[in-house]
Structures are given as C-alpha cells and as structure tokens.
C-alpha positions, 0 to 999 in steps of 0.5 A: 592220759595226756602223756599216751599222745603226742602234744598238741604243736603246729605240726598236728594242728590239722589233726587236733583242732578238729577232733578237740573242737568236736570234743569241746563242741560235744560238751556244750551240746550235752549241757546245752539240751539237757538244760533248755530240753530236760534231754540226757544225750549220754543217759546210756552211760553210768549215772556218775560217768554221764554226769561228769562226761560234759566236763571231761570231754570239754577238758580233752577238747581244750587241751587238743586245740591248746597250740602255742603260735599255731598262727590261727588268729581265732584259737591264739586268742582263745587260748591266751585268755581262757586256755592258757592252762589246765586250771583255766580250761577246768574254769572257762567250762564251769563258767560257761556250763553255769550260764547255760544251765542259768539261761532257761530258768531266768527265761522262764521268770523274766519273760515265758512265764512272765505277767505283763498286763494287768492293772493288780497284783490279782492280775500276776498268774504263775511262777514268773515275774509280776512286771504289772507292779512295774508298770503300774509305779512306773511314774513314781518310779520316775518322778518320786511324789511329784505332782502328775501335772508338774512333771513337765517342768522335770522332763524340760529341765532334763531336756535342757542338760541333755541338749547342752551336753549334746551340743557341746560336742560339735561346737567349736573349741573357743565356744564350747568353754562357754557351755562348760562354764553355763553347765556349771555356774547357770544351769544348776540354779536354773534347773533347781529353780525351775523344778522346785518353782515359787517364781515365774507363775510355777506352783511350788513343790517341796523337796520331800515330793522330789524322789525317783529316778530323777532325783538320782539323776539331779543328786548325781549329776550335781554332784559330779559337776561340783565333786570333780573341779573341788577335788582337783582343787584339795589335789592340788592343795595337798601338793602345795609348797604352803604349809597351810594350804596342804594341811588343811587339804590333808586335813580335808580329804582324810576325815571325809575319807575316813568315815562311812558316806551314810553317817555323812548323810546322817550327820548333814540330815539330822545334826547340822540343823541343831548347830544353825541359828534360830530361824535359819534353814537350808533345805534337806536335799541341799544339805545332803548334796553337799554332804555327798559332793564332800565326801566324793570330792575327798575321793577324786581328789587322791585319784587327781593326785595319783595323776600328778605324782605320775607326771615326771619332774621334768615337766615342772621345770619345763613349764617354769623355764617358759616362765609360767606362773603356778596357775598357769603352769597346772591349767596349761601343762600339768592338768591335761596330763595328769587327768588324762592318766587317771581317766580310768580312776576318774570314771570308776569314782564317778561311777561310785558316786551314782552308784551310792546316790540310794543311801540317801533312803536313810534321811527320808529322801525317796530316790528310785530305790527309796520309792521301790522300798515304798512301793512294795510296802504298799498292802496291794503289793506286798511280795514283788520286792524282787521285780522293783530290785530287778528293775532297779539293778537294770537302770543302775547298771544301764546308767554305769555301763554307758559311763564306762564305755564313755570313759573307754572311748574317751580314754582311747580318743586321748591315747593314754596307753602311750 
C-alpha cells in the first residue's frame, strides 16, 4: 500500500504532515474514548476491521509524517526517537495505546472508587483501594515500634543531617571540608546516640523497636557515607604496585561480590554472634550495617576502578613529574577525574543500595516494608497487602527518582560528556 504513493520527503511535507497527523490524531481518539467512555467511534465497521483500525490508521499516519531533515524541530525529534522505522512506529502505538487503556482502571482503584476516611477496614466500601489502612499504620510506617513520645528524637536527628547537607551547599569551599568530615566522622555517632539514648536524661530504646521508614533512611544513609570512602579505598588497593595490598583488595571485593547480599545479612545476624567471646556483644542493627556497607563497598569499588583504568597514563606521569607523592597525586589529580567519569555508575549503586535495604526483613529488622509485611498480617487487616506495597513502591521510587536526577545535574554541572 505504501508503494501506490509517493514517499513522504520534504518536498510534500505540506501535504503529508496534516493528513498523517489527523490519521495519527484519529488513532488515539478512537482508544481514547473507547477506553475512558466505553464509546466505539468506528462500531459501524466489521468487528475485526474495527478492532484493528486504531492501529493501522496509526501506522499510515506515522509512516506519512516520517520525513527525513524536514527541518521542523518537533517532527525531526519525534521521528528519531519513536518513528525511525516501521517496527518503531508499530511499538511506539502498542506502547501508547496500553497506557490509555490502563489510565482508567488505575483511576478507578487509586482514587474514584478509592476509600480514604474511615478508622477500619469495615470503613473500605467498593472495588478501589483502602487507603484507610494507610492511614491508619501511618506512624508505624514511619517510626517502626518506636515509642510514640520518643519520636521526637528521630525527627531532630533528621533535621540535623538535613540541615547540614543543605548548608553545605552555600558555604564556601575552605568550610564546606569541614562539614563532610562532621557528616562523617561526628554526626553519625551523635545521630545514633541520640535515637538509641541511655545518656543525656533520654529513655533507652532497643534497636528491634527501630523500623519503618526511618530506619531505611538510617541503614542507607550509613552505609552510603561509609561504602563509598571504603570502596575508593579497595579500588585503589587493587590498583596498587604491592603485592599484598592488591591481593587482599582482590580478595575482598570477589568474596563479597560473589555471594548474595541476603546470606551476608543472614551470616552477620545469625552466625557471627557464635564466633565472639562469651560476654561479648554488638548490636544486631550494627552488625548488619556493617555487613551491608561491606557488601556495597566491594560494588563501588569495581565502579571506582572503572573510573581509573578510564584516565590515560598521561595523567600519572604528569602528576609525578611536578613531583607528587601516591596520595597526593590520587586526592589532587586522579580521584577528581576518575569519580567524575563514573557518576552514572555511582548513583545507580547507590541507588541499589537503598533499593536493598528491605532484605534486612530476613533478620528480624522491621524497616518500611518489613512493618507493611507486619501490618497486613494483623487480623483487623487482612487483604490490604497491595495498598502497603503500593505505598511502598511510591516511597522507594520517590526516593531513587530524587537521587537520579541529582546524579543527572551534578554529572551536567561537572561536564562529564566532555
């Protein structure tokens, strides 16, 4: 059919862009109202013809409007990155036709056929979704078995880290050194100590009363401030000209790479206790922040390495020629390099790491996952399993989305496409 008329070029463009439009444009709006108003535009037609015709007027719209270098911004762009070719243009509709048949049945259950008020699951009327359940575990959800009247004590500690990191941003560079050695080497002993108290007039709490979303903002954030300087360290270890040094580094980072992040936890939870002295204890929640800050310091230390195998050797023998020292020559002139090639690789470990932090469910350590699995156990809620997950998946991907586009502008602001 496409060979009875002339190929779309710039010559007809005048001609062709508007009939494919309106070909493409007919498309949609035939999905369109059949999805959201149960309406058959085409019902007039054969069943098989009708059912098919959203597609193929779609395909003859995108084949008209396909015109290389037409010199229109909007259609050049369109056409590189979803109707390059036919198989695209079959994609690109499939793709776009799901989601508008997906829109209304997710309205439905999210929000018009949603129940929000209430204080019981008797209160959840209809097919939608109990958001009751929600709000209801709200606070567990966010503070784990935290006492009620201690939870100050989390929110201040947050406040603190927040309030530090924002500054940090607008002060100057000799200052802001100091803030990343206080983020690192004070506040976490300050922040522990202030939501585990026993000192300073504050009630002690135990660790297993730690859970929710905090605690998968405490796991993560240490273990991102400890994982990463340990990495670039084991990277930089493997590197090294002494044999000891790189064997061990070797060593390290392939037996924590090669066995699965859940029998870590397992192994630091359950078996490590038996190999220590009698009378000698660490706390559980330490024990598997170690275990994870291991684990995902093997990881960024293979990204930090990619870093700097990618620098040329040029840069080496420059550094030593003014004379540099090993420590100096990698602060000064390698590092800065080599992490600013590797932002991408950085983020997305990173991004793992948060991304694993409910595993730690396995070793009795109720984070927000953890107290949605408790939640929806409880006999007054039995069934809302897919509310908590839902709420779950939204915090998580919240949370990841902000740190990729982070990563994104920072990786912009360093230029690393250059």
């Amino acid at each position: 059919m496409m060979n009875l008329i002339a190929k779309p070029s710039k010559a007809n463009i005048k001609t062709y862009v508007p009939i494919g439009l309106f070909f493409v444009s007919l498309s949609f709006l035939d999905v369109f109202v059949n999805a959201f108003f149960n309406l058959n535009l085409m019902g007039f037609l054969p069943s098989k013809l009708n059912y098919f015709l959203p597609l193929i007027l779609g395909f003859i719209g995108f084949y008209l409007i396909r015109i290389e270098f037409s010199g229109v911004r909007f259609l050049d762009v369109l056409n590189k990155n979803i109707n390059s070719n036919n198989l695209n243009a079959i994609l690109t509709l499939f793709t776009i036709f799901i989601i508008i048949k997906s829109i209304p049945p997710m309205l439905d259950w999210f929000i018009l056929e949603a129940n929000f008020a209430g204080n019981s699951k008797d209160d959840c009327t209809g097919d939608g979704a109990c958001w009751v359940f929600i709000k209801v575990w709200f606070n567990r959800f966010m503070y784990g078995l935290y006492p009620d009247a201690e939870q100050w004590r989390i929110n201040t500690a947050f406040l603190i880290l927040f309030a530090i990191v924002g500054i940090s941003f607008f002060v100057s560079e000799k200052l802001k050194k100091y803030f990343i050695l206080f983020l690192v080497f004070v506040f976490p002993f300050l922040g522990i100590k202030l939501i585990s108290g026993g000192s300073f007039g504050l009630e002690y709490v135990e660790s297993a009363a730690w859970g929710g979303l905090s605690l998968t903002f405490i796991i993560s954030a240490f273990a991102i401030l400890f994982c990463f300087p340990i990495g670039v360290i084991l990277a930089l270890g493997r590197r090294s000209s002494l044999p000891a040094i790189k064997y061990i580094s070797i060593g390290f980072i392939e037996l924590w790479r090669g066995v699965p992040l859940i029998t870590v936890l397992f192994m630091s939870a359950v078996m490590f206790p038996m190999f220590l002295p009698d009378g000698t204890f660490i706390d559980k929640l330490i024990r598997v922040l170690i275990a994870i800050t291991l684990f995902e310091a093997a990881y960024m230390a293979e990204v930090v390495r990619g870093g700097l195998q990618a620098l040329p050797k040029g840069q080496y023998e420059a550094a030593k020629s003014l004379g540099m020292g090993y420590w100096r020559m990698n602060a000064l002139i390698i590092l800065p390099q080599a992490l600013k090639l590797v932002i991408p690789g950085i983020a997305n470990t990173l991004l793992a790491l948060v991304k694993d932090t409910p595993l730690i469910f396995v070793v009795g350590l109720m984070e927000l996952a953890g107290m949605i699995g408790l939640a929806k156990t409880n006999p007054k809620w039995l069934g809302m399993a897919m509310e908590g997950y839902v709420f779950a998946g939204l915090v998580f991907w919240v949370i990841c989305y902000a740190m990729s586009r982070y990563s994104q502008n920072l990786e912009k602001k360093l230029s690393t496409e250059r």
